[in-house]
Phi, psi and omega in degrees: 000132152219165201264120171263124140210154171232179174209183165103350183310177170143187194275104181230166193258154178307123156100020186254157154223166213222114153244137172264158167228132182257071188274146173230108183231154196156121169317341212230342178323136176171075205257186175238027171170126172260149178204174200230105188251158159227149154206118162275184185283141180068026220231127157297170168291133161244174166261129173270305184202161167196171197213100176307134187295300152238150200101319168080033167232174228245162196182132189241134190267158201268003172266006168213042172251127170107005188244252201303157144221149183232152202203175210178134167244124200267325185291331196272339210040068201222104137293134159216187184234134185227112197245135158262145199027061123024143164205156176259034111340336164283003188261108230204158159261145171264146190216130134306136201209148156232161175215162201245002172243140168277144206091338196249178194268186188289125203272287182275151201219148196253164174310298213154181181189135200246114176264122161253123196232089154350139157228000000 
């Protein structure tokens, strides 16, 4: 079984940053791509970001490409998003997510981290 928590969420003013961390544990942790979700309130889950676990490459929704970026520590088994200049249209709870196939959908899913962004 495995286990997603992230941190690092919090209250930030418009044009601040934030990195959220995505820890993962678990005998079976093996994933073949980690990603990064938002759903604000009254809002569906969009896709923010993701990353193949090994090879490290990477893929973005175009409202936070050239802002976010993710990134991994494979030893640590961590993902994280490293978000620059905040707006508050960023403000979402973010969830961490994995899948252990390619092609399949995201199997693991983290609570959330509550990003909130001041204007």
């Amino acid at each position: 079984q495995v286990q997603l928590v992230e941190s690092g969420g919090g209250l930030v003013q418009a044009g601040g940053s934030l990195r959220l961390s995505c820890a993962a544990s678990g005998r079976t942790f093996s994933p073949y791509s980690m990603g990064w979700f938002r759903q604000a309130p009254g809002k569906d889950r969009e896709f923010v970001a993701a990353i193949t676990w090994i090879g490290g490459s990477w893929q973005y929704a175009d409202s936070v490409k050239g802002r976010f970026t993710i990134s991994k520590d494979n030893t640590k088994n961590t993902v994280y998003l490293q978000i620059h200049s905040l707006k508050p249209e960023d403000t979402a709870v973010y969830h961490c997510a994995g899948t252990p196939r390619r092609g399949v959908a995201y199997d693991w899913w983290g609570q959330g981290t509550q990003v909130t962004v001041s204007s």
